[in-house]
C-alpha positions in Angstrom: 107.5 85.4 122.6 106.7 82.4 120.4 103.5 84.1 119.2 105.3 87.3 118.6 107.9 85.2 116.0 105.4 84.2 114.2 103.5 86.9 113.5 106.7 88.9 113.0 107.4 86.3 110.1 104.2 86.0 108.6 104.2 89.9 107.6 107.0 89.1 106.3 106.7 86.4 104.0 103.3 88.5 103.0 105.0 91.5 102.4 108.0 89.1 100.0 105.5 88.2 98.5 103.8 91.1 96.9 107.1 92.3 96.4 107.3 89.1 94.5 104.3 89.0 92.5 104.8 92.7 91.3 108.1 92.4 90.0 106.8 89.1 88.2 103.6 91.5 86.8 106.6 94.2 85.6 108.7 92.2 83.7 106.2 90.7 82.0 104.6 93.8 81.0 107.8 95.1 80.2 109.2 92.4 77.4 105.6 93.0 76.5 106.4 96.7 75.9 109.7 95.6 74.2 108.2 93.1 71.8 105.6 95.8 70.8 107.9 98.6 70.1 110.6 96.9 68.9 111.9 98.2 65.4 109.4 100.9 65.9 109.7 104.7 64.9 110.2 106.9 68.2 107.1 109.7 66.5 104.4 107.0 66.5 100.8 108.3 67.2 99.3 108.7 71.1 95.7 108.2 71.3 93.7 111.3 72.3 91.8 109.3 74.4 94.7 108.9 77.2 94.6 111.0 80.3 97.6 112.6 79.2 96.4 113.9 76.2 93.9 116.7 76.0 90.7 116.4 74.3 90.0 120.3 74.4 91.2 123.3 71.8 90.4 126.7 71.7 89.8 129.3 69.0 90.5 133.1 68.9 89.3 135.9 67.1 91.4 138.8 66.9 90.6 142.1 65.3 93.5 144.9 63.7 92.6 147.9 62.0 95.2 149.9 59.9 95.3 153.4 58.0 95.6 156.8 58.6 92.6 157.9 58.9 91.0 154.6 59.9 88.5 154.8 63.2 90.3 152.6 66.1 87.0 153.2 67.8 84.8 151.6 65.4 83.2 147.9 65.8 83.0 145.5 63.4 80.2 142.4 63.5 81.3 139.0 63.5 79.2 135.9 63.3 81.3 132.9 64.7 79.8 129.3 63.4 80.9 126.2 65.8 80.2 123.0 65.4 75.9 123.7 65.5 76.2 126.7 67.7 76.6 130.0 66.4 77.2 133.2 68.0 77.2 137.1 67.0 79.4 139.4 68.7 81.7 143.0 67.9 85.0 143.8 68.1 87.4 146.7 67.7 91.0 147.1 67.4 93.1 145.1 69.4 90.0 143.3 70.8 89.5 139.8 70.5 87.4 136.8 71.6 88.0 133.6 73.0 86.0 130.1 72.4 87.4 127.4 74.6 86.8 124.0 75.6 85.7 123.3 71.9 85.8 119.4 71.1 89.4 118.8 69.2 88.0 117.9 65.2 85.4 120.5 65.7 84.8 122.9 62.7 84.4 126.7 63.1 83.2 129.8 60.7 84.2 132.8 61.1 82.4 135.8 59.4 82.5 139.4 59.4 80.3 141.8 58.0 81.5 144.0 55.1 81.6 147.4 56.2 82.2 150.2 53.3 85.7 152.1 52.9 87.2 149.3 54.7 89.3 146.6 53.0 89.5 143.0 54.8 91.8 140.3 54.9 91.5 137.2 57.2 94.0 134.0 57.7 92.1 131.1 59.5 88.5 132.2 59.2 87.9 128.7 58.9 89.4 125.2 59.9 89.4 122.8 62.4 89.7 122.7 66.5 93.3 120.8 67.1 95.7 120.4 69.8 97.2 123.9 69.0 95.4 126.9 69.5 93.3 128.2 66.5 93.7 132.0 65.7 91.2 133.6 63.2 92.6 137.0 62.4 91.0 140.0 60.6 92.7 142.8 59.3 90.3 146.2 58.1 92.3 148.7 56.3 91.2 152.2 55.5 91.0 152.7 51.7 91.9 156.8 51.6 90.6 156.6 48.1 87.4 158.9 48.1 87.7 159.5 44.3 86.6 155.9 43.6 83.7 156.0 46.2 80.7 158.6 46.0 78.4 160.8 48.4 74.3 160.6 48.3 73.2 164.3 49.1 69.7 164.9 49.9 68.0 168.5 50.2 64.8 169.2 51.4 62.5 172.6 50.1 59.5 173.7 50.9 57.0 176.6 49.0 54.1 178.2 48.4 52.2 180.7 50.3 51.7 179.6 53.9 53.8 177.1 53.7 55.1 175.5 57.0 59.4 175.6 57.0 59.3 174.2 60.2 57.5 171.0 59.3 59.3 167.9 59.7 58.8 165.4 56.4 59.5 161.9 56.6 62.2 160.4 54.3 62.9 156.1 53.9 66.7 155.6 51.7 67.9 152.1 50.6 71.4 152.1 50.1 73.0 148.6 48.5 71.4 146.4 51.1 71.4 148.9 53.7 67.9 150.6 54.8 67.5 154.1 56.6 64.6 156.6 57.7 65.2 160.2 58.5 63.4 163.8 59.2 64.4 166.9 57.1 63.1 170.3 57.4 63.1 173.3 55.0 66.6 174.0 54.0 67.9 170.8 55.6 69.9 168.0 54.1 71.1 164.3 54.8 74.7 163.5 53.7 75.5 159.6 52.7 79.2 159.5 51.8 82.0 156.9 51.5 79.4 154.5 49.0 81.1 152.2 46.2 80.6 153.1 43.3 78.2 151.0 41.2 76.3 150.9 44.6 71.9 150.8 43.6 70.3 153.5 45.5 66.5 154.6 46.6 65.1 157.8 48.3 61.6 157.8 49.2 59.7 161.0 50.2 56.4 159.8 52.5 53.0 161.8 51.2 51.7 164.6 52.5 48.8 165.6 49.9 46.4 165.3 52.2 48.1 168.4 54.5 48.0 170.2 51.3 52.0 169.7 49.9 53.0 168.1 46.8 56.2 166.5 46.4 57.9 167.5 43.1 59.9 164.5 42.8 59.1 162.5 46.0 61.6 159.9 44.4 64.4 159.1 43.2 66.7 156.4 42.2 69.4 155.4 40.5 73.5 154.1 40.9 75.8 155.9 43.1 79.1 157.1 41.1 82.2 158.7 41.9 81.7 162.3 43.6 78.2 163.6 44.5 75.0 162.0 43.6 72.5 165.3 44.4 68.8 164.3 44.8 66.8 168.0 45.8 63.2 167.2 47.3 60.6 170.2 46.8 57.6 170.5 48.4 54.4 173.1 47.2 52.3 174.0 49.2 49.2 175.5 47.7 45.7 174.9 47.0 44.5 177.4 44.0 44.8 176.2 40.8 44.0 173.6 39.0 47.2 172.6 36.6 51.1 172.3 36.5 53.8 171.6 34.1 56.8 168.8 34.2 60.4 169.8 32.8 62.8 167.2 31.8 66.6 168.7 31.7 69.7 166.8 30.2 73.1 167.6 31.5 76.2 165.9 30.6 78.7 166.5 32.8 82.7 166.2 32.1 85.5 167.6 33.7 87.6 168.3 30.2 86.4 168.9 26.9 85.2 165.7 25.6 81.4 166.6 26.0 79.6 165.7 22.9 76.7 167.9 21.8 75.4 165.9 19.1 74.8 162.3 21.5 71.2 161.9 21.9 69.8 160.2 25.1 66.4 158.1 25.2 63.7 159.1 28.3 60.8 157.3 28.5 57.9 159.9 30.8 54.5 158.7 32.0 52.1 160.9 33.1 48.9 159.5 34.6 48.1 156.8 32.2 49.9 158.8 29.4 53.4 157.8 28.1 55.5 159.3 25.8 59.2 158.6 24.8 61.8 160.9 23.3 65.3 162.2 22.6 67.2 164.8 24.5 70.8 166.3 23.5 73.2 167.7 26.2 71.3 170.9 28.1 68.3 169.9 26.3 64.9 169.7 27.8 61.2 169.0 27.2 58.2 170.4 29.0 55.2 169.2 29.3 52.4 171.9 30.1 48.6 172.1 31.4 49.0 168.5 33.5 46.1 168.2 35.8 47.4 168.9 39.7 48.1 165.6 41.5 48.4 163.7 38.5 51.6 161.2 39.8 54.6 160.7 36.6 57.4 159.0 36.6 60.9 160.2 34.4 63.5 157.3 32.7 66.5 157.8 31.5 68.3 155.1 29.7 72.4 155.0 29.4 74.2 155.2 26.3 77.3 154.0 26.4 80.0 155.6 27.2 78.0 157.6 29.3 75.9 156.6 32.4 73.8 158.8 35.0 73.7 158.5 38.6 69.6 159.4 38.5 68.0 156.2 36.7 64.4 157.1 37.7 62.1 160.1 38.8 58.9 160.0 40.4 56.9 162.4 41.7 53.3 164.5 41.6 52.1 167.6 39.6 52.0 170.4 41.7 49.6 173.5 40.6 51.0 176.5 39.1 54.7 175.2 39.5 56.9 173.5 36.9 57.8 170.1 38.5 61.9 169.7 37.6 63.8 166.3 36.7 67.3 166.6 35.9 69.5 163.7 34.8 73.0 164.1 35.1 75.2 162.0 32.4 78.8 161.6 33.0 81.2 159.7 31.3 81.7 155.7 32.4 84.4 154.7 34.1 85.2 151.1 33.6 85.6 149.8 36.8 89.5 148.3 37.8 89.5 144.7 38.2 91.5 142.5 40.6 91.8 138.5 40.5 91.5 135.9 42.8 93.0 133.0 43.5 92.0 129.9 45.0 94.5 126.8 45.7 94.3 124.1 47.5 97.3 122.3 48.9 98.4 119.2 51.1 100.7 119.5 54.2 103.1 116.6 54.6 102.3 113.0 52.8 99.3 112.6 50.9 97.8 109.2 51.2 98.2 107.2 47.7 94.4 106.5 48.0 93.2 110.5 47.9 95.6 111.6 45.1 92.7 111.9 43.0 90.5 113.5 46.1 88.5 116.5 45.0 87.9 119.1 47.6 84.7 121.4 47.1 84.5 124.7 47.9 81.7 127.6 47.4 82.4 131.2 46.6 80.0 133.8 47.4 80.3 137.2 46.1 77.8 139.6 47.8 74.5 139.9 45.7 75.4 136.9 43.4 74.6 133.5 43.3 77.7 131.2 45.0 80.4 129.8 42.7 81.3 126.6 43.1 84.6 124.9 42.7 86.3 121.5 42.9 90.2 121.4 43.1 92.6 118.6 43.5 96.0 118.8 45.7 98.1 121.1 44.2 95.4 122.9 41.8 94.0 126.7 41.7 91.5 128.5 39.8 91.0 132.1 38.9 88.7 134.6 39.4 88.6 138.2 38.0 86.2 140.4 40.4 85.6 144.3 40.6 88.0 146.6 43.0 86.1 147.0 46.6 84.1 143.1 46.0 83.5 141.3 49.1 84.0 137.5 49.1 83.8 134.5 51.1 85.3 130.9 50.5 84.3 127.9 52.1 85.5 124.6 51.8 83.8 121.4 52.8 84.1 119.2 56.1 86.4 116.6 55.4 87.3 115.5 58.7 85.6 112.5 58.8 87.3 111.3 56.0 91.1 111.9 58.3 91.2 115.2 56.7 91.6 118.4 58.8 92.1 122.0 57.9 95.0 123.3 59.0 95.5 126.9 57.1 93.7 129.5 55.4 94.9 132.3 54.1 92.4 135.4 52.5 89.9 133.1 52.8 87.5 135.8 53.1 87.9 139.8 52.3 88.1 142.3 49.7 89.7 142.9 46.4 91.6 145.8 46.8 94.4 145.7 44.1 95.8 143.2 41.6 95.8 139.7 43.1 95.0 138.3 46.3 95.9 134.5 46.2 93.4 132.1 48.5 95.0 129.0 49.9 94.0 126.4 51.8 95.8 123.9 53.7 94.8 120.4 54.5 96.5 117.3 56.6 95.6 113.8 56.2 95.8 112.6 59.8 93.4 110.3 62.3 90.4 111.2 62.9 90.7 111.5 67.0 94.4 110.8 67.0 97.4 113.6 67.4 98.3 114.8 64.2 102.3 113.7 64.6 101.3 110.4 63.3 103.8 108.8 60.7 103.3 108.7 57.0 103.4 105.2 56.2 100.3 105.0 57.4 97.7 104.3 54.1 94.5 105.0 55.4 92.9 106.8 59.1 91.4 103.2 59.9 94.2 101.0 59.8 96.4 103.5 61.7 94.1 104.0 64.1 93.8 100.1 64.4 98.1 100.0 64.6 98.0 102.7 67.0 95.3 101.0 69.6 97.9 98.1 69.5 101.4 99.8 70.9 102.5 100.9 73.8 104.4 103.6 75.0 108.4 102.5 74.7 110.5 100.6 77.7 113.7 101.6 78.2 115.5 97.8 78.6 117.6 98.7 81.8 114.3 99.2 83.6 113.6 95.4 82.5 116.7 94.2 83.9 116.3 96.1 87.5 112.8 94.5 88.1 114.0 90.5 87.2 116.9 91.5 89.8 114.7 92.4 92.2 111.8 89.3 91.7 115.6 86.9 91.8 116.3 88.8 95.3 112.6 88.7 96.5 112.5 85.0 96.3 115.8 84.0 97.7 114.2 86.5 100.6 111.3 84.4 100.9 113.4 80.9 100.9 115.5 82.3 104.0 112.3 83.2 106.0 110.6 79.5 105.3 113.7 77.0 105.8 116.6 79.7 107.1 119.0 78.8 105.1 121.0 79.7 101.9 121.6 77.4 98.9 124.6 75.7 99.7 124.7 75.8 103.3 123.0 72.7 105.1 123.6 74.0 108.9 120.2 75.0 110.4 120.4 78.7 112.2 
């Protein structure tokens, strides 16, 4: 029984004990706590690095398509830069793709390919991972506005006595940056339509000499313009005779009555090692006789303003017996309508006094010209006048390092479609690795980040008070199990 006693009061006092000790370890932490965050603002900055806080983001791309005629079924090609990895995917409308588990102060890219008769406009094609997800949407909108785009129309002919219609003849067309190959058959043709104007074209006829036909041209090129650009491909076939002839036609063509007869329009021809320049008037045309079969030439035409032609160039070989035909189409120029861009660069919330003279540098790439670049202050913008139907892409640089993240963009990248589209981006100074709800008194990312390291999350006093009651309680406990008696009271129990 004695034994039992004993042990019953040693687990006990043990048990006191630690109750003891841990109250003693609370309130000290606590007036710790209080001492810290005393006078303190309640939004003060968590680091990223607690358990509670997560360390991942994600980014979405979405993709909406609009317009009447518009094809929901079409895909559009995206090429997503993160951080160093980079990936190429598709999507149509209403799709979109996720990225997850990105690093938070990770920067993304987000690019999609021009596609003609479709206007884009983006908001967030770049930035930076943060707690909040990051949505990179892309809008493509259907411009219904044919008149201002043109076709390519390529025929394919084929005479001369025992000539094969059936024969297939190889065809190679560059189209802007765009390349193509293609069959076409007697009486067959190959429709390119939907083309900006402006946009440089080249169609290639492979040779077939050595099968015995001659292409009269077998190519053309040139500048794509409003309506139908009409290139006719003929081929002889024929093996008697031992010359041919070349006619050069002038055509102006104009829908009213403006056409003026007396305007004269420089060609420059060279045939063989021959080359001749002249003059031709509207429906004018020159022909050169008695050129030796398979002799190759080649036609220029040169503008004069305000006319331009769609057919720049004609090349081709001297067929026998057969009057090898260029035509060049002049037509009136259309000055092309011009839209402006915007670019401005702001600051959300405080800006630190130290970066009020910060420059942020961006580049501006215009397809098939050299990138622009730009340098902009908080609260400055720049303009840019650029052709209807121009794609462009903005990009600023990384400035996260420097407690800079970018938090907004909107028509960063797209398409000038009508009078101005205004760029902005939107950057926060906040601390690098830290939550962005950090408060503004901070003057630079380091010191913050040095402040923040040192607080801890707020007591609430009552707490305090409750665990110095119960280390007061825990020791009387303990003085009652070693002596048995209260303070006061001398009578042993």
């Amino acid at each position: 029984m004695f034994c039992g006693r004993r042990i019953y009061k040693t687990v006990v006092i043990l048990l006191i004990l630690i109750l003891c000790v841990s109250s003693f370890m609370s309130v000290r932490y606590a007036l710790y706590a209080v001492r810290a965050n005393k006078n303190e603002p309640d939004n003060i900055v968590i680091d990223m690095t607690s358990p509670s806080q997560p360390m991942y983001g994600k980014l979405t791309v979405e993709k909406i398509v609009s317009g009447p005629y518009a094809n929901f079924d079409k895909y559009f090609d995206f090429i997503a830069v993160i951080g160093s990895q980079e990936e190429h995917f598709s999507l149509k409308h209403g799709e979109s793709k996720i990225f997850d588990q990105i690093p938070l102060g990770t920067e993304y890219i987000v690019t999609e390919t021009p596609v003609s008769g479709y206007g884009t406009f983006s908001q967030n094609h770049q930035g930076h991972i943060t707690q909040s997800e990051a949505l990179a949407s892309f809008r493509n909108t259907y411009t219904d506005e044919t008149e201002k785009n043109g076709s390519l129309i390529i025929t394919k002919n084929v005479l001369g006595t025992g000539a094969d219609t059936k024969k297939e003849f190889n065809f190679r067309a560059v189209i802007g940056e765009d390349k193509y190959t293609f069959k076409l058959k007697h009486g067959e043709g190959k429709i390119f339509d939907n083309i900006p104007s402006g946009t440089p074209y080249t169609v290639t006829e492979d040779d077939y000499t050595a099968e015995g036909y001659t292409a009269a041209p077998s190519e053309y090129r040139g500048t794509i313009l409003e309506g139908n650009v009409i290139t006719l491909f003929i081929n002889h076939h024929t093996n008697q005779g031992n010359t041919g002839d070349l006619l050069i036609k002038n055509v102006i063509k104009d829908n009213g009555d403006n056409i003026d007869n007396t305007k004269l329009f420089n060609f420059t021809v060279v045939i063989g090692e021959e080359k001749q320049t002249f003059a031709l008037k509207h429906n004018e045309s020159r022909l050169f006789t008695n050129i030796p079969s398979g002799t190759v030439f080649t036609v220029t035409g040169q503008d004069e303003e305000p006319y331009e032609s769609s057919v720049k160039t004609i090349s081709g070989i001297i067929a026998s017996n057969v009057a090898s035909e260029c035509t060049f189409e002049k037509r009136i120029d259309v000055t092309p309508q011009i839209g402006k861009l915007i670019v401005q660069e702001q600051i959300e919330g405080e800006l630190p006094e130290s970066d009020i003279e910060k420059l942020f540098h961006f580049l501006l790439t215009v397809k098939n010209q050299v990138p622009v670049e730009i340098e902009l202050k908080t609260g400055e913008s720049i303009e840019f006048d650029l052709p209807f139907g121009t794609s462009y892409t903005l990009r600023e640089d990384n400035y996260f390092s420097d407690g800079c993240a970018l938090v907004s963009v909107i028509n960063g990248s797209g398409t000038i479609m009508s009078g101005t589209i205004t760029s902005v981006f939107t950057n926060k100074f906040i601390i690098p690795g830290m939550d962005t709800e950090s408060s503004a008194d901070s003057a630079t990312a380091d010191s913050a980040a040095a402040e923040n390291r040192s607080k801890s999350p707020k007591i609430n006093e009552n707490i305090l008070w409750i665990w110095i009651l119960i280390m007061i309680a825990s020791l009387f406990g303990l003085r009652w199990i070693l002596f048995q008696k209260w303070p006061g009271n001398s009578k042993s129990s």
